[in-house]
C-alpha positions as a Markdown table, in Angstrom:
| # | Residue | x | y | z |
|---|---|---|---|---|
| 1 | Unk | 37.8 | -26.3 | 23.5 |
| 2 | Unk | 37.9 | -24.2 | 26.9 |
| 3 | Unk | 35.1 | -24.7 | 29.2 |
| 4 | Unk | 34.4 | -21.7 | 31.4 |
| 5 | Unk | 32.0 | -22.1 | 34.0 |
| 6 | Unk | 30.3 | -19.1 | 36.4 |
| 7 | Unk | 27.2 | -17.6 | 37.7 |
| 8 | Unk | 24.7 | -15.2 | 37.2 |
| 9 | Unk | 23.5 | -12.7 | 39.6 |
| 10 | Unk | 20.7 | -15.0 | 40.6 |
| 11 | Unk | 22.9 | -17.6 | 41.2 |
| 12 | Unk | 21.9 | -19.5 | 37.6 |
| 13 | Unk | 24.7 | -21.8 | 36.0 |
| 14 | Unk | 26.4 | -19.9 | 33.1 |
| 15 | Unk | 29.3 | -21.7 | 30.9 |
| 16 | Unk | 31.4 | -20.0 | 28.2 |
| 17 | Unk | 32.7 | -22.5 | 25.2 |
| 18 | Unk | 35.9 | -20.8 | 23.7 |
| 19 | Unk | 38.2 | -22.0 | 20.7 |
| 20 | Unk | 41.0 | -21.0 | 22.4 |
| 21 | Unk | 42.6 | -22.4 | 25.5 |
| 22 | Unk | 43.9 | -18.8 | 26.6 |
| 23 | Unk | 40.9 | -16.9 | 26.5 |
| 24 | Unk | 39.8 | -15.6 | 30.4 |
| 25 | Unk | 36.0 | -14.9 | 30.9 |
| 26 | Unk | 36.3 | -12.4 | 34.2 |
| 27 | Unk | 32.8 | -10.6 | 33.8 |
| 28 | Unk | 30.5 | -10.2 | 36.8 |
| 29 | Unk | 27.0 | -9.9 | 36.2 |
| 30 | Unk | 26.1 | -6.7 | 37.9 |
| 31 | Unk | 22.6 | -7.2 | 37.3 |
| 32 | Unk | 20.2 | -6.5 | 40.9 |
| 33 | Unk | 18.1 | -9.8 | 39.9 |
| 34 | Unk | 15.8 | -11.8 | 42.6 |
| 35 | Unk | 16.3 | -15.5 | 42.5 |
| 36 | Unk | 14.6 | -17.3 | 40.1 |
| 37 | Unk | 11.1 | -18.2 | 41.1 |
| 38 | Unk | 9.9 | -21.2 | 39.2 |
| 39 | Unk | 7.1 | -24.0 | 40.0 |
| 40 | Unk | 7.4 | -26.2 | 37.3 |
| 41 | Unk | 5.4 | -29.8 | 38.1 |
| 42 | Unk | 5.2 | -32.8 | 36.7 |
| 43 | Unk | 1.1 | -33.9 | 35.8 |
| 44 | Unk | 0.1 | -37.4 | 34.0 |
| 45 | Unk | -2.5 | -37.7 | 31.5 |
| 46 | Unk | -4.5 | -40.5 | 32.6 |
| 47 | Unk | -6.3 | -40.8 | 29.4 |
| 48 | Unk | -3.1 | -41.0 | 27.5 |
| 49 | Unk | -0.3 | -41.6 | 29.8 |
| 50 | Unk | 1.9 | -38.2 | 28.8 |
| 51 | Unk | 3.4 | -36.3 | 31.2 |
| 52 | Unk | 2.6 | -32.4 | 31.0 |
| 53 | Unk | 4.6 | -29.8 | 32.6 |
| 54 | Unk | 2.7 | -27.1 | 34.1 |
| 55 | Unk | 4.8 | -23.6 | 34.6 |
| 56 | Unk | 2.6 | -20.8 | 34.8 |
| 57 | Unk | 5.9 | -18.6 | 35.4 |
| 58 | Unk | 7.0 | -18.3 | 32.1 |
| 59 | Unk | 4.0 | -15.8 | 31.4 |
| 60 | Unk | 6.1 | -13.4 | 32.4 |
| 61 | Unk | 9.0 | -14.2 | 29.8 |
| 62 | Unk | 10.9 | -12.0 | 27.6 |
| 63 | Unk | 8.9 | -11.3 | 24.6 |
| 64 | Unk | 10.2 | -9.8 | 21.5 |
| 65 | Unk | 12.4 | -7.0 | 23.0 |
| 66 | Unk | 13.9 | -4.5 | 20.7 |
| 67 | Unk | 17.6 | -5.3 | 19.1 |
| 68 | Unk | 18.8 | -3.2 | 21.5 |
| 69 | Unk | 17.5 | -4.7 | 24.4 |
| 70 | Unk | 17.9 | -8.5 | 23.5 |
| 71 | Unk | 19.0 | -10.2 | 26.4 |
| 72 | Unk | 21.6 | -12.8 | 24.1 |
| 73 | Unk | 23.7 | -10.2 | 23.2 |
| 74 | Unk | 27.0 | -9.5 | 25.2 |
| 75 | Unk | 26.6 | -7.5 | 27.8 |
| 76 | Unk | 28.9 | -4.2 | 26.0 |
| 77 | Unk | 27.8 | -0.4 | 25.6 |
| 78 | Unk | 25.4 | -0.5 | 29.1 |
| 79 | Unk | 23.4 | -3.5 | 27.6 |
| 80 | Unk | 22.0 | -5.8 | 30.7 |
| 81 | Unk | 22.4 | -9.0 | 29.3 |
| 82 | Unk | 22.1 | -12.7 | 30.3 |
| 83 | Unk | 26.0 | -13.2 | 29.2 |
| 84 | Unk | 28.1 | -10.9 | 31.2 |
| 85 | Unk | 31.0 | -10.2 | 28.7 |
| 86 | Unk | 31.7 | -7.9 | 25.7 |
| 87 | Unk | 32.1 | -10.9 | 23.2 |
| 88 | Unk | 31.5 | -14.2 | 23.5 |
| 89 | Unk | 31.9 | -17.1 | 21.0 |
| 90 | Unk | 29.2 | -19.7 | 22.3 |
| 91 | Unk | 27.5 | -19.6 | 25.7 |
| 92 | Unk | 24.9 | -21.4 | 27.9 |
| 93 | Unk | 23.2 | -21.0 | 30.8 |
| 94 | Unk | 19.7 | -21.9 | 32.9 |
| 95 | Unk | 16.8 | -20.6 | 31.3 |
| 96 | Unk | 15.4 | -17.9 | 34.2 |
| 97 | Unk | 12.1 | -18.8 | 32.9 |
| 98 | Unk | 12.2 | -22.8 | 32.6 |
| 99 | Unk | 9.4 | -25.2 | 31.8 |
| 100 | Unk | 11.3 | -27.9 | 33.7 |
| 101 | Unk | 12.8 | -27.1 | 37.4 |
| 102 | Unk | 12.7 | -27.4 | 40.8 |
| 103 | Unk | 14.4 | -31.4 | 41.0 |
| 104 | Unk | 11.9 | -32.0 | 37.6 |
| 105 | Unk | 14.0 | -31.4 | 35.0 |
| 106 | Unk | 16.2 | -28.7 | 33.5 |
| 107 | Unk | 16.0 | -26.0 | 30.7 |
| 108 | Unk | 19.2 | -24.4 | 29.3 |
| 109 | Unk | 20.0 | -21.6 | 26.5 |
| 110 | Unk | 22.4 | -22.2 | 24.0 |
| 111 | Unk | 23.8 | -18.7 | 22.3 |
| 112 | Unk | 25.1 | -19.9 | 19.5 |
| 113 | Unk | 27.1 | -16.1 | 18.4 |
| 114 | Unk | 27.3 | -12.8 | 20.4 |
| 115 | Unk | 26.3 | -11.6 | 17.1 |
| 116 | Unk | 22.8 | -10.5 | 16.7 |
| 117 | Unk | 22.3 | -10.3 | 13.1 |
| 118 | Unk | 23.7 | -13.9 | 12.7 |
| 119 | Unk | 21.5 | -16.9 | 11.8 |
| 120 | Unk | 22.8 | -20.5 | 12.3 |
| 121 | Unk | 23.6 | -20.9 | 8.5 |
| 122 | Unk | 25.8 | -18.0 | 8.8 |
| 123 | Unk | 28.3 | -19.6 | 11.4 |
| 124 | Unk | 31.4 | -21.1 | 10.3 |
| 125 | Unk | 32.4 | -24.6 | 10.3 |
| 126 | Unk | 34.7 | -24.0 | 13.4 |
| 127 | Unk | 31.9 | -22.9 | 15.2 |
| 128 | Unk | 29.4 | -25.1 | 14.2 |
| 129 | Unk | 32.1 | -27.9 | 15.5 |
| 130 | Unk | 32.3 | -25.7 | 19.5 |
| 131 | Unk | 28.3 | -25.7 | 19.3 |
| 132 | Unk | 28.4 | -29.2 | 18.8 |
| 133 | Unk | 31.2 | -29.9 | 21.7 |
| 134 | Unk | 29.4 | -28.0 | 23.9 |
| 135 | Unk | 26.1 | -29.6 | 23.2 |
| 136 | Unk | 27.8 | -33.2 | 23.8 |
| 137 | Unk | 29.4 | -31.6 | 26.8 |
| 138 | Unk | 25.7 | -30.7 | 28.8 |
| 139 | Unk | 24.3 | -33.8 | 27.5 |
| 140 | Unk | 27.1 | -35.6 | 29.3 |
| 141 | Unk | 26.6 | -33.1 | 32.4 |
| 142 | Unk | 22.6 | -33.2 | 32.3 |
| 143 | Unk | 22.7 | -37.1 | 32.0 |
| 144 | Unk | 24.3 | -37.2 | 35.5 |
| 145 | Unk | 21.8 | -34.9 | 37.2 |
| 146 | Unk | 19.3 | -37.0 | 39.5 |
| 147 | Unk | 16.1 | -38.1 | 38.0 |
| 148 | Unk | 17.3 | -37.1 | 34.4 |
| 149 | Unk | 16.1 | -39.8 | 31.7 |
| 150 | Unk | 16.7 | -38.3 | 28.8 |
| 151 | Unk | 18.7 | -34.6 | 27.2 |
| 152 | Unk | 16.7 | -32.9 | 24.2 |
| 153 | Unk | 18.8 | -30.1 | 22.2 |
| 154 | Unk | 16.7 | -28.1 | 19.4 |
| 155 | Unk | 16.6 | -25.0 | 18.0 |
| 156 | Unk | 13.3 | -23.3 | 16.8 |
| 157 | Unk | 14.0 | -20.6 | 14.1 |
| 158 | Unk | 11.4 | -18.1 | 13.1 |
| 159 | Unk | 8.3 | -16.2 | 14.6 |
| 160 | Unk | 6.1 | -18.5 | 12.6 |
| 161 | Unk | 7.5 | -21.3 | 15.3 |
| 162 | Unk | 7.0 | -18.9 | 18.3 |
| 163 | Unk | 10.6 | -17.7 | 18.8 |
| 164 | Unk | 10.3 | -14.6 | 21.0 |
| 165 | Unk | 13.9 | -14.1 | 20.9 |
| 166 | Unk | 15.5 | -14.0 | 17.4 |
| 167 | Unk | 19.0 | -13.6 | 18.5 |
| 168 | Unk | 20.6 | -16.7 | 17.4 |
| 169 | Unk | 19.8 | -19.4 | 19.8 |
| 170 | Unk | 18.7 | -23.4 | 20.9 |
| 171 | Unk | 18.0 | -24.9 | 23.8 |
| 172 | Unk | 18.6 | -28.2 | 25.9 |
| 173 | Unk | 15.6 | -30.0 | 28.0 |
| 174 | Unk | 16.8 | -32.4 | 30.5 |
| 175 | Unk | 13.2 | -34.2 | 30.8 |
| 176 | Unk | 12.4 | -36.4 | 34.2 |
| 177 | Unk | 10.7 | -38.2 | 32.0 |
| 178 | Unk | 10.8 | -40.4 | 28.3 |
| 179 | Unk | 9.0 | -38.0 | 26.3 |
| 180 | Unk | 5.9 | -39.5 | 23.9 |
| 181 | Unk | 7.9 | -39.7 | 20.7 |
| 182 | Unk | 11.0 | -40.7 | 21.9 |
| 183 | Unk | 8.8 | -44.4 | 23.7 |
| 184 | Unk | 6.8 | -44.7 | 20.6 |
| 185 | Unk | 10.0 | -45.1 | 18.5 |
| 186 | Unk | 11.1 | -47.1 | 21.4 |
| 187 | Unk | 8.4 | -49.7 | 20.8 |
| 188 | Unk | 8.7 | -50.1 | 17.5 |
| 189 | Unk | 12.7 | -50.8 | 18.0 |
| 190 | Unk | 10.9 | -53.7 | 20.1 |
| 191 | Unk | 8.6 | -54.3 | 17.6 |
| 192 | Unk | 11.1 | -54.6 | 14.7 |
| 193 | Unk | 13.4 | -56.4 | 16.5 |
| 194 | Unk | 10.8 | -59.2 | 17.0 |
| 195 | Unk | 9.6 | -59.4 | 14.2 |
| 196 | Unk | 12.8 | -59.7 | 11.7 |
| 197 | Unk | 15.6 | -60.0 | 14.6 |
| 198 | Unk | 17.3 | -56.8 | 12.8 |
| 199 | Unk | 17.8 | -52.9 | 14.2 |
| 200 | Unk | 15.0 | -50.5 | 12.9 |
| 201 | Unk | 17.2 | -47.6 | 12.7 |
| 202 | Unk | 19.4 | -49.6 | 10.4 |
| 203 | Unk | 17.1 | -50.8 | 8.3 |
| 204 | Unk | 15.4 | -47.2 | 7.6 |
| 205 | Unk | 18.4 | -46.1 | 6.7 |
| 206 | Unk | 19.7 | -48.9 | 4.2 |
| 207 | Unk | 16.3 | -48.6 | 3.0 |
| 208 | Unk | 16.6 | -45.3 | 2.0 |
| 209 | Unk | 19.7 | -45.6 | 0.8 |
| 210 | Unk | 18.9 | -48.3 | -1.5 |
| 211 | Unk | 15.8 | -46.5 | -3.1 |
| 212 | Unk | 17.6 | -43.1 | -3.3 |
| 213 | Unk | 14.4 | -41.0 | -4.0 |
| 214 | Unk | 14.4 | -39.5 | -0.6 |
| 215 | Unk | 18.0 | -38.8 | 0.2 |
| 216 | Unk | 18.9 | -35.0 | 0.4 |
| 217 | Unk | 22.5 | -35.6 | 0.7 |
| 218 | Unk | 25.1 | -38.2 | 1.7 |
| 219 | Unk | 28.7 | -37.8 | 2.8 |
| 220 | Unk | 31.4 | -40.7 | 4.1 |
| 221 | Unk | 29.7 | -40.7 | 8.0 |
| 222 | Unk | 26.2 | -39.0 | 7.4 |
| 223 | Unk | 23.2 | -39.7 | 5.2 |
| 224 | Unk | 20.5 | -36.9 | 5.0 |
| 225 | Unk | 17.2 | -37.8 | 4.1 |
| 226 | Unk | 13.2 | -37.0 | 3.8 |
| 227 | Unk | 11.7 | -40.0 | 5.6 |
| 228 | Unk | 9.2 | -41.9 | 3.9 |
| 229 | Unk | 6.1 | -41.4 | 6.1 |
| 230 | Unk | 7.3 | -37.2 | 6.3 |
| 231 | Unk | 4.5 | -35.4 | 9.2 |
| 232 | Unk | 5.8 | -31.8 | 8.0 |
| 233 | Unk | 5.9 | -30.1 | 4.1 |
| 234 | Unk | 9.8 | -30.0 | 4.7 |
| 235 | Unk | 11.7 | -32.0 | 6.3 |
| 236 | Unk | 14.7 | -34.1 | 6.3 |
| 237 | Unk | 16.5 | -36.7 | 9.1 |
| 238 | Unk | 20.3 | -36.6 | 9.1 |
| 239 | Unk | 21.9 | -40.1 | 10.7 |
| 240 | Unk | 25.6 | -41.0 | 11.3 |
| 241 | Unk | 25.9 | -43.9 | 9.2 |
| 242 | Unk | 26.9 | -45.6 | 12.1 |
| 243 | Unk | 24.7 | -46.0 | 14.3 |
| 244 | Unk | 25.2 | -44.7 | 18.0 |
| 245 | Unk | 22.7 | -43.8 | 20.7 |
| 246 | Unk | 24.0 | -39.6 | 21.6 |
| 247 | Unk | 26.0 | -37.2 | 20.8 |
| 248 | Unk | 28.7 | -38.3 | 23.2 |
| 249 | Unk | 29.5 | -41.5 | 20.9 |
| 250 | Unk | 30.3 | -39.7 | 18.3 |
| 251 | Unk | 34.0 | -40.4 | 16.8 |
| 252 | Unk | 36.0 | -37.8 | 15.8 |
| 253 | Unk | 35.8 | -38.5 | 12.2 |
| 254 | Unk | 31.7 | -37.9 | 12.2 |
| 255 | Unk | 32.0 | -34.9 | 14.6 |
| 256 | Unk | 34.4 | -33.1 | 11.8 |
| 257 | Unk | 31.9 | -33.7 | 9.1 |
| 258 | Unk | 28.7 | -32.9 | 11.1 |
| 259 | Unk | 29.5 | -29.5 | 10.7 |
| 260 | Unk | 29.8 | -29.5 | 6.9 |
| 261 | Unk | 26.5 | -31.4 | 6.9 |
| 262 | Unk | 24.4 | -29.6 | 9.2 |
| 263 | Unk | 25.6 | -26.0 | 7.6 |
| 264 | Unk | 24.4 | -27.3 | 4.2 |
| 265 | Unk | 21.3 | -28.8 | 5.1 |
| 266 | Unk | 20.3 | -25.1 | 7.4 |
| 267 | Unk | 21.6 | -23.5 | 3.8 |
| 268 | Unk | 19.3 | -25.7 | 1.4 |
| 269 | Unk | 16.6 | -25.3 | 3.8 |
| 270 | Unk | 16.7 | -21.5 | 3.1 |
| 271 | Unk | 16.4 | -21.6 | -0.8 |
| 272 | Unk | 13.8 | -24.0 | -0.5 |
| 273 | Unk | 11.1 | -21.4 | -1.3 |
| 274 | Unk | 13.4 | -18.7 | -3.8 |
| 275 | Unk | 15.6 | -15.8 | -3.2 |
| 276 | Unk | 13.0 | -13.9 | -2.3 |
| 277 | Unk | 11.4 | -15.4 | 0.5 |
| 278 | Unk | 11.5 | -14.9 | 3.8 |
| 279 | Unk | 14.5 | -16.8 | 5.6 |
| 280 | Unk | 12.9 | -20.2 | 6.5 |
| 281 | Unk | 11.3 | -21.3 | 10.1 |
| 282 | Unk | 12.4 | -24.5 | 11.3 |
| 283 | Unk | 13.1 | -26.6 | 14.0 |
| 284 | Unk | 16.1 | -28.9 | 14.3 |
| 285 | Unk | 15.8 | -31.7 | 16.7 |
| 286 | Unk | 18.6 | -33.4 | 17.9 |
| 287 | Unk | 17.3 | -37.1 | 19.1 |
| 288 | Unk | 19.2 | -39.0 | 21.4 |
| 289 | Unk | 18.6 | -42.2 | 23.8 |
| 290 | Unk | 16.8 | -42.1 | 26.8 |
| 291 | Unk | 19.9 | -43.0 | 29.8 |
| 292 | Unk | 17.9 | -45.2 | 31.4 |
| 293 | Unk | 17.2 | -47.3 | 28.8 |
| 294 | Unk | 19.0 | -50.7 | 29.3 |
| 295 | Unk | 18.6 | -51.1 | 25.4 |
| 296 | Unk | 19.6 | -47.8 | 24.6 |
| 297 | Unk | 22.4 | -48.8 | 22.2 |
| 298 | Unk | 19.5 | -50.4 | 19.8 |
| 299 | Unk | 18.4 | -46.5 | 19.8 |
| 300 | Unk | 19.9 | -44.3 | 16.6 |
| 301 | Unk | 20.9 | -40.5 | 17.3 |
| 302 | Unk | 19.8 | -38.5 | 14.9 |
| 303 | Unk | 18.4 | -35.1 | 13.6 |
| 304 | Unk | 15.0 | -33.9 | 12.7 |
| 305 | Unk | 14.9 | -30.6 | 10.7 |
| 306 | Unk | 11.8 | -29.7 | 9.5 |
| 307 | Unk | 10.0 | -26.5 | 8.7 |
| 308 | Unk | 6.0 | -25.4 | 9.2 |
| 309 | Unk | 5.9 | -23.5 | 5.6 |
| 310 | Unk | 4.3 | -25.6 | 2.9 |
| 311 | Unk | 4.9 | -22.9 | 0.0 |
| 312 | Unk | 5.4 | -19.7 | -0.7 |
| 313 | Unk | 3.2 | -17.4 | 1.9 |
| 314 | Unk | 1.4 | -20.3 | 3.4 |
| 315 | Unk | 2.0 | -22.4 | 6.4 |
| 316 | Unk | 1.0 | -25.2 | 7.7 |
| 317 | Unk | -1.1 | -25.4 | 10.8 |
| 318 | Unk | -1.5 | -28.4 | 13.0 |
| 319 | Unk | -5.5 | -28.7 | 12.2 |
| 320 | Unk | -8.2 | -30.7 | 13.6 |
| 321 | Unk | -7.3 | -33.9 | 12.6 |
| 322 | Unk | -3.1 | -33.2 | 14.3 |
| 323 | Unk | -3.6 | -31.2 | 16.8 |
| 324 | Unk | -7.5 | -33.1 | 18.1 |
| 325 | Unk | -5.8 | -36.9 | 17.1 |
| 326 | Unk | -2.5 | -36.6 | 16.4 |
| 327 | Unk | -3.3 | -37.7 | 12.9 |
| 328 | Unk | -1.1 | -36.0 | 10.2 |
| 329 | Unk | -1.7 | -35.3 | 6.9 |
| 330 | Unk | 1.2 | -34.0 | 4.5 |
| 331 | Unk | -0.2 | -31.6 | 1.6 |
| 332 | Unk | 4.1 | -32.1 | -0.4 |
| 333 | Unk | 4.9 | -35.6 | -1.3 |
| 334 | Unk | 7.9 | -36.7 | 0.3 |
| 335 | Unk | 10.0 | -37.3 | -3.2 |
| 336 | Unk | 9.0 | -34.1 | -4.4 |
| 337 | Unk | 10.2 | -32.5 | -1.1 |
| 338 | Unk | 13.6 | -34.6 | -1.4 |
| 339 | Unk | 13.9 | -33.5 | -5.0 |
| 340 | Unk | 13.4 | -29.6 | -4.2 |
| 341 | Unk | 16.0 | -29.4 | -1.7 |
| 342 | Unk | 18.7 | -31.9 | -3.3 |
| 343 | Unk | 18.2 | -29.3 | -6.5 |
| 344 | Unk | 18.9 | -25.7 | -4.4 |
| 345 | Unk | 22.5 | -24.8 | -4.3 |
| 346 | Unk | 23.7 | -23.9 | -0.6 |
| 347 | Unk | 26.3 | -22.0 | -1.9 |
């Protein structure tokens, strides 16, 4: 991997991934653009202790331009673009519109293609693999950044999740903070590990693997799975079988096959609902530890991939009892979900 690193007009970070260790990224960004004027801030909940960022900037975001307008694209045939060069093979840079700035946090872009028409299930193996290396390369770089407790990357797919942008693409929050999910499954590694002296990560997944109803998919490093207690219609949580707490501990033999994995799963997950439908929306949430956890190696990375449609034509909408208590309720039974997406080829 090559790691090219620039600015945009603004003076935003802007880093080029390449296969190749003789490829040259040159471009300038001839853009006239006025620095970035952000005011994210930080807020507690008292009622429920969750931190809420407030950035009343991003009003003004890009909101479903037209194909040929789409700021992702390379910046070739008078296009102004966010990525300066005629072709690019993966590229991030600071979000200009960022829910988390200012010394609170940071938002980044992932471009995972400079091609438009592209989904992530499209890419190939070999790019899957430089997304991944640049992913464990900003949460290395993020983790380092003052006040930074924990690196987020995700990708939302779909209108039906809110993507204004369709252009292939993920992004990576550095929070300031331990976000609510991530210290509630911190207490109940506390919890577990009190109780029966044993890791809770590895016991969901031994778990699962002994009752086999719910696994998707398994390979030599990586077990896919649809979790027991599921929140969403679809979705399945891929974990290296062994356990580390981020990207960055990773070996080399699991990094090779997360590609493989990953493209299959994104490849299922579009054949879930027939030929015929719509590709699906989704979001695929990369977990990782929280860096200043002193116990963060009890934590498992994993993935999250999960979609909002519940059949054919319907979605699921977070409802009184989600969205007003947080309470979910599943309408597909998690073994019929497992059963569904172990049965559609990828292929």
């Amino acid at each position: 991997m090559k790691k090219t690193v620039t600015t945009l007009a603004d003076g935003r970070e802007l880093i080029y991934y390449d296969t190749r260790g003789d490829t040259v990224r040159t471009a300038v960004d001839p853009r006239p653009l006025t620095p970035v004027d952000s005011r994210s801030e930080i807020r507690l909940d008292a009622l429920t202790g969750d931190h809420v960022a407030i950035a009343s900037h991003r009003q003004a975001r890009t909101y479903h331009p037209p194909a040929d307008a789409c700021p992702l694209c390379p910046a070739r045939d008078g296009r102004e673009s966010e990525i300066p060069e005629q072709s690019y093979e993966v590229a991030v840079f600071e979000n200009r519109f960022p829910s988390l700035s200012g010394g609170v946090g940071r938002c980044e872009v992932v471009c995972f293609t400079d091609d438009h028409t592209q989904s992530f299930a499209d890419l190939t193996e070999e790019r899957v693999s430089l997304v991944l290396d640049a992913w464990t390369d900003r949460t290395g770089a993020l983790s380092a950044l003052p006040g930074v407790e924990q690196v987020y990357c995700f990708e939302n797919r779909g209108a039906e999740i809110g993507v204004t942008l369709p252009h292939a693409h993920g992004q990576i929050y550095a929070f300031p903070y331990v976000t609510p999910r991530t210290a509630a499954m911190r207490r109940r590694i506390d919890e577990h590990r009190a109780e029966t002296g044993r890791n809770l990560f590895d016991d969901v997944v031994d778990r699962e693997r002994a009752d086999g109803d719910r696994v998707v998919l398994e390979t030599e490093h990586w077990i896919a799975f649809v979790p027991y207690a599921a929140h969403w219609p679809y979705e399945v949580h891929l974990h290296p079988k062994r356990r580390v707490p981020d990207l960055l501990a990773l070996d080399g033999a699991a990094r090779t096959e997360c590609a493989q994995v990953y493209l299959e799963l994104l490849r299922r997950f579009d054949r879930i609902f027939g030929p015929d439908e719509p590709p699906t929306p989704y979001i695929a949430a990369w977990h990782q530890a929280p860096f200043t956890d002193a116990r963060r190696e009890d934590f498992g990375l994993h993935l999250e991939l999960f979609t909002v449609r519940r059949a054919s034509g319907k979605l699921k909408f977070l409802a009184g009892t989600e969205s007003g208590m947080d309470a979910f309720m599943n309408d597909v039974r998690p073994e019929d979900a497992a059963r569904r997406i172990r049965e559609v080829a990828s292929a």
